[in-house]
C-alpha positions in Angstrom: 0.0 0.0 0.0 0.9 3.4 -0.5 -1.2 5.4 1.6 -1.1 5.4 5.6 -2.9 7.0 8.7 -0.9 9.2 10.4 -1.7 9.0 14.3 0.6 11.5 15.3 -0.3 13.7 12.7 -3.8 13.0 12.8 -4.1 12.4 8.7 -3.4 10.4 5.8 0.0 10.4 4.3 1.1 8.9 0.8 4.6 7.9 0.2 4.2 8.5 -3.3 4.3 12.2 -2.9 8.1 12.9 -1.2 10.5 12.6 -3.9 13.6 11.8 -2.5 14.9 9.2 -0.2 16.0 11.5 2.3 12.5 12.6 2.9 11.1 9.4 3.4 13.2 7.9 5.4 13.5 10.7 7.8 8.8 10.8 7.6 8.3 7.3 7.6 10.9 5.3 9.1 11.0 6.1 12.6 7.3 6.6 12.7 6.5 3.0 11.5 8.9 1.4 14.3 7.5 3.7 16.9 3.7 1.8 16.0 2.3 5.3 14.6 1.1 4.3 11.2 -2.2 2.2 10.5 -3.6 0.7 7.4 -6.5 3.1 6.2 -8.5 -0.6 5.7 -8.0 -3.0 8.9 -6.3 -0.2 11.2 -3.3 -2.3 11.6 0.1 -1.1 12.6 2.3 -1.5 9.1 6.0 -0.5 8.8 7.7 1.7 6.1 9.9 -0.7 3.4 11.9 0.7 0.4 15.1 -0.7 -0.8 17.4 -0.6 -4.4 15.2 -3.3 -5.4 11.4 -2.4 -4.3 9.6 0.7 -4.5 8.5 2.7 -1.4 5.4 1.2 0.1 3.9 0.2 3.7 3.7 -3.4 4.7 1.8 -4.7 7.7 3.7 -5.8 10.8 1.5 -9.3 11.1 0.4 -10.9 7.9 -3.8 -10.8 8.3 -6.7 -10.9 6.3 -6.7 -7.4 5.3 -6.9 -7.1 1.5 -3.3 -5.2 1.5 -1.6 -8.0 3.3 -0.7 -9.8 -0.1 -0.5 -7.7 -2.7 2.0 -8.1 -5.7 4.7 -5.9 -6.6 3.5 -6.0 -9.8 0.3 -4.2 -8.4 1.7 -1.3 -6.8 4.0 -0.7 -9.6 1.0 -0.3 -11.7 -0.9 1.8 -9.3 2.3 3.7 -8.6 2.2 4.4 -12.4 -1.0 5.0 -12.7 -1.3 7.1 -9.6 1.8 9.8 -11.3 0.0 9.7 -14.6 -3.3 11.2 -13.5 -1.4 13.4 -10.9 -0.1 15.0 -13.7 -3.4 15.9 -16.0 -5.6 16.4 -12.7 -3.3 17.7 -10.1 -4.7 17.6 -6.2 -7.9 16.2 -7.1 -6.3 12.4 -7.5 -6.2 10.1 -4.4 -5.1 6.6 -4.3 -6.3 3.8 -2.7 -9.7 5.7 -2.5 -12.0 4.0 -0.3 -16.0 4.4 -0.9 -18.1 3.6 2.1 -19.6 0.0 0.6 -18.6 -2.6 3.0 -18.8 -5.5 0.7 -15.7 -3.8 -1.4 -12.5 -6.2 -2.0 -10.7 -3.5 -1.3 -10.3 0.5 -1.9 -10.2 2.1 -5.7 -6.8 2.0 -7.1 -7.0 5.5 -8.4 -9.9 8.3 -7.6 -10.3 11.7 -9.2 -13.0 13.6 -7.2 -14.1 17.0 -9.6 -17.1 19.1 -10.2 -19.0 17.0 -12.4 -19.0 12.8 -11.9 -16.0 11.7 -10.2 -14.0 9.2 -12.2 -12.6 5.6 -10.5 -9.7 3.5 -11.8 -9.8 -0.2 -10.9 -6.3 -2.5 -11.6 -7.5 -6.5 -12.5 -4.1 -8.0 -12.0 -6.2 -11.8 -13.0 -9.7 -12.5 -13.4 -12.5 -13.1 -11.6 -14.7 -16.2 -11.1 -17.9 -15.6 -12.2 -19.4 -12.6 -13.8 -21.7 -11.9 -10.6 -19.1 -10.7 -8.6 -17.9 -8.2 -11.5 -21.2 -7.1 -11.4 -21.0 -6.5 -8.4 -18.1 -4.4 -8.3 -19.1 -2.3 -11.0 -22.4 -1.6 -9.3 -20.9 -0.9 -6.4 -18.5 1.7 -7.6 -20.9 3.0 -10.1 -23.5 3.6 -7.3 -21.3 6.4 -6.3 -22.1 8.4 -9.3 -18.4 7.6 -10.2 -17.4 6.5 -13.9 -15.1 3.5 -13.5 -12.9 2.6 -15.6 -11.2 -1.1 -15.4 -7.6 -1.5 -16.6 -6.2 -5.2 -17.0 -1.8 -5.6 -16.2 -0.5 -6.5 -19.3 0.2 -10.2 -17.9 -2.6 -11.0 -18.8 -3.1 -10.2 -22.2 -2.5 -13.6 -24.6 -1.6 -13.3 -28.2 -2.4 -16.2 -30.2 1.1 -17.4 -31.1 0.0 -19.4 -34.8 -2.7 -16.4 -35.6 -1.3 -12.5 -35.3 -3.4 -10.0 -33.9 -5.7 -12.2 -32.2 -6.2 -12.9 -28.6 -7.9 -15.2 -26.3 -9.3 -13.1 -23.6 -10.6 -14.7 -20.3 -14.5 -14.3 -19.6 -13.6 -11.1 -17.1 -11.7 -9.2 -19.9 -15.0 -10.2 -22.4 -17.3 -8.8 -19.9 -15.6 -6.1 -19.2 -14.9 -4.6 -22.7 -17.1 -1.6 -23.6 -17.5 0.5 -26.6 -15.8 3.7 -26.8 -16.2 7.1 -28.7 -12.8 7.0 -29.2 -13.4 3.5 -31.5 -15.0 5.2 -33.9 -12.3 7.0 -35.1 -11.1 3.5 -36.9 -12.8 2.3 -40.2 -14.0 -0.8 -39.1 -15.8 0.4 -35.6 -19.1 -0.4 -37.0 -18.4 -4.3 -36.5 -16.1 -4.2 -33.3 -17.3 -5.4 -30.0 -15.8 -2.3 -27.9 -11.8 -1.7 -26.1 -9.7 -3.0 -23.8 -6.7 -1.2 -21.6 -3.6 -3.0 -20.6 -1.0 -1.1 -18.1 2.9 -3.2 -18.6 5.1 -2.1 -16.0 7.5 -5.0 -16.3 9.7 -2.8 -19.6 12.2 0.3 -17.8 9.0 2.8 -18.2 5.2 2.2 -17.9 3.5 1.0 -21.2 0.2 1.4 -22.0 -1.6 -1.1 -24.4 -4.9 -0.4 -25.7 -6.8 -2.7 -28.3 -9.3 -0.7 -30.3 -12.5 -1.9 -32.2 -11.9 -5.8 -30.9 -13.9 -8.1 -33.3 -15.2 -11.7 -32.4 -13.1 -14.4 -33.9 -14.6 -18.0 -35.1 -13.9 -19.5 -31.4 -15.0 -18.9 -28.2 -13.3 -15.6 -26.7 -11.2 -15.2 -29.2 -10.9 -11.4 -30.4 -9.2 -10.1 -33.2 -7.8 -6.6 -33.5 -6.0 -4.4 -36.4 -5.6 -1.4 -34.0 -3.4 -2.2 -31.5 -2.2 0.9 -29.9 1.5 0.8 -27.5 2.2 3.9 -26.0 4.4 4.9 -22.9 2.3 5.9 -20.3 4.4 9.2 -20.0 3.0 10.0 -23.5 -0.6 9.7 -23.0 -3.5 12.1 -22.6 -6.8 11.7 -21.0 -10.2 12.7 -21.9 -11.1 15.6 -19.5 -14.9 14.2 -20.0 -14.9 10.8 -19.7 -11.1 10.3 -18.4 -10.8 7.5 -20.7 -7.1 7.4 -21.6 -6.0 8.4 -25.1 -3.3 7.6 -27.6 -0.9 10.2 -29.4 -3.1 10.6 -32.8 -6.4 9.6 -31.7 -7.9 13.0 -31.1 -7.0 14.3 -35.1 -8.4 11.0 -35.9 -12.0 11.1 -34.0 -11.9 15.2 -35.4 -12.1 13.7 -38.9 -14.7 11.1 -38.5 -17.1 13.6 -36.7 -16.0 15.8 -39.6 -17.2 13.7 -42.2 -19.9 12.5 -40.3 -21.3 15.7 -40.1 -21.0 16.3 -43.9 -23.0 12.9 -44.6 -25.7 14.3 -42.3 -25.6 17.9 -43.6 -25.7 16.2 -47.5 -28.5 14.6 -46.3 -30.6 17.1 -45.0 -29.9 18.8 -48.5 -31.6 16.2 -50.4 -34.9 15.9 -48.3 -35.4 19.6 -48.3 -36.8 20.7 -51.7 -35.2 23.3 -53.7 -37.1 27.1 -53.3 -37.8 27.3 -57.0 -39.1 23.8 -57.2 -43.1 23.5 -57.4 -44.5 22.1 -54.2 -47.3 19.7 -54.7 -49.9 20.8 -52.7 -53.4 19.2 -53.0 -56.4 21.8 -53.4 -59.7 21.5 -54.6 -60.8 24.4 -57.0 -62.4 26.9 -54.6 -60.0 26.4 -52.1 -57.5 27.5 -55.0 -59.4 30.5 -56.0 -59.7 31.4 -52.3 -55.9 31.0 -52.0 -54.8 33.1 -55.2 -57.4 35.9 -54.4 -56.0 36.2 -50.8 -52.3 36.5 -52.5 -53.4 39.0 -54.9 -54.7 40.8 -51.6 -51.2 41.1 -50.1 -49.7 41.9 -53.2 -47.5 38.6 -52.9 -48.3 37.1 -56.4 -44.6 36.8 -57.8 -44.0 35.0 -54.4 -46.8 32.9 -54.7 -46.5 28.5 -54.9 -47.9 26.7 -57.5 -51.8 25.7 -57.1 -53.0 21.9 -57.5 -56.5 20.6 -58.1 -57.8 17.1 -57.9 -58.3 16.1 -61.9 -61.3 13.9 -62.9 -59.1 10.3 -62.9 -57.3 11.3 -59.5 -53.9 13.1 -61.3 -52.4 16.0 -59.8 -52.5 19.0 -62.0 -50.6 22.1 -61.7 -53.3 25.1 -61.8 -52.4 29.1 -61.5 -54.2 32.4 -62.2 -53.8 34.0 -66.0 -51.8 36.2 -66.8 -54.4 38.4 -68.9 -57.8 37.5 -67.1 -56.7 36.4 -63.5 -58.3 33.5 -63.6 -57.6 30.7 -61.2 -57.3 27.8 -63.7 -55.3 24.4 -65.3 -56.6 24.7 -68.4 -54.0 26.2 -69.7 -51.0 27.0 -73.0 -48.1 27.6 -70.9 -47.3 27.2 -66.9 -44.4 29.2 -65.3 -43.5 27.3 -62.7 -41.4 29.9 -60.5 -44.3 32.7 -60.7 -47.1 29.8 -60.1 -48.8 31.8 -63.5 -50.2 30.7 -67.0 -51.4 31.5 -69.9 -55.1 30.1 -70.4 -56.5 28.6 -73.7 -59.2 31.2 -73.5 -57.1 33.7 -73.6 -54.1 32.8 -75.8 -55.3 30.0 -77.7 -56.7 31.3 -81.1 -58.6 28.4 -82.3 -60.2 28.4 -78.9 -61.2 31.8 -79.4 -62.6 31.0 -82.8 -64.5 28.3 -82.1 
């Protein structure tokens, strides 16, 4: 563990914030001998332990039940990473080893960034878990804080097929726990994928962080294939301020694009359901309602504006129907139709043979 009770100083102290060695041997040494620091989780007396070959950490005096009591050193190295990474995009506001006030918690939240808006949780799986109930059970409980959680897998666990590249069996806690992103659709083939997973490998010199995008199910059972596998040092990464999903170097250009043409699709689109303005518009009228809807136009003085008229014809067509231009009369018995004035010329008016007949 990293974080510790003070009970001389009446508050919680984590290692991970002194820099040198100096500092914490002269904080932490004497008062872990002297029986003055106490696990935040069981309120046991643990002692202070750092050496050339382990990191700075507490360790209990008696080995217990207490969740702490057996962790891995590949655990806190992760959480150690992951704890300096968020420190540095969200400052103050990150704690480690969070604890929420659920009882039936395994243990605290690796990583805990209280803000404004919903607080965001990060939750280490260094192996799976039996049964999907008790992940469910977790994420409820975490979630039920208002918290967005965010599960990140140590790259241990990750298998690569060794005959078949680019595809991975994945144990059933990595399948249920593999969630679809914004940040997948910023690759061509997101429209198929099953969602993302987030390794951290601290086992290299620095902190790696593996992420495979836009996973897509395989012929056999748990089998996932990916074409977007993105390695990263951990240094190097950003996070979404929104979501505080973690993002690769190129992703944001990438997701700018897709919502870029996205929004030209949509905007194409809309062009071709909306008619153009000179276009007629079919509107169905019968003949008085027609001469009722011309005389009223004529009464504004809004003729040149006005649209085309339509009346029912005897075998159920749609006719185009207008007022003359010589007699005013609302009619379709017409020469000629212009069809961005909405006016004609009549046959009574224009048509000689009619006029000799």
């Amino acid at each position: 563990m990293f974080k510790v009770f003070d009970v001389e100083a009446n508050e919680f102290r984590t290692v991970l914030d002194w820099k040198t060695r100096e500092e914490l041997e002269s904080i932490f040494r004497a008062a872990g001998r002297a029986g003055q620091l106490l696990c935040p989780h069981c309120r046991e007396q643990v002692i202070f332990r750092y050496s050339d070959i382990h990191m700075p950490h507490f360790a209990h005096k008696a080995l217990g039940a207490c969740p702490y009591s057996s962790e891995s050193m590949a655990i806190l190295q992760a959480r150690a990473a992951l704890y300096g990474f968020l420190k540095k995009h969200f400052g103050a506001s990150v704690e480690i080893e969070h604890a929420l006030p659920a009882s039936d918690m395994p243990r605290p939240v690796d990583c805990w960034v209280q803000r404004d808006g919903k607080p965001i949780a990060y939750w280490l799986m260094e192996k799976g878990t039996r049964g999907t109930v008790r992940i469910d059970a977790l994420h409820k409980g975490i979630t039920g804080t208002g918290a967005i959680v965010h599960f990140v897998f140590l790259a241990q666990i990750l298998r690569e097929l060794p005959e078949e590249k680019g595809v991975f069996r994945l144990t059933p806690t990595e399948e249920h726990l593999m969630y679809r992103s914004k940040w997948d659709n910023a690759y061509s083939d997101y429209k198929y994928s099953a969602g993302s997973l987030h390794y951290l490998n601290v086992l290299e010199q620095s902190a790696e962080l593996v992420t495979l995008r836009s996973l897509r199910y395989e012929r056999c059972v748990r089998h996932f294939s990916s074409s977007n596998i993105l390695r990263t040092e951990i240094s190097k990464m950003a996070v979404d301020a929104e979501s505080g999903e973690f993002v690769h170097p190129g992703e944001e250009s990438l997701l700018l694009e897709y919502q870029r043409e996205k929004s030209k699709a949509r905007m194409e689109r809309q062009r071709r359901a909306i008619p153009h303005r000179d276009a007629p518009i079919l509107v169905e009228r019968s003949e008085t309602e027609a001469l009722v809807f011309t005389k009223s136009i004529y009464a504004s003085g809004e003729l040149d504006r006005c649209e085309p008229v339509l009346r029912e014809g005897k075998i159920g067509s749609q006719e185009r129907a207008g007022p003359c231009e010589r007699c005013g009369i609302v009619t379709s018995d017409w020469m000629s139709f212009d069809g961005k004035t909405g006016r004609c010329k009549c046959n009574n008016c224009f048509n000689p043979t009619r006029k000799q007949g």
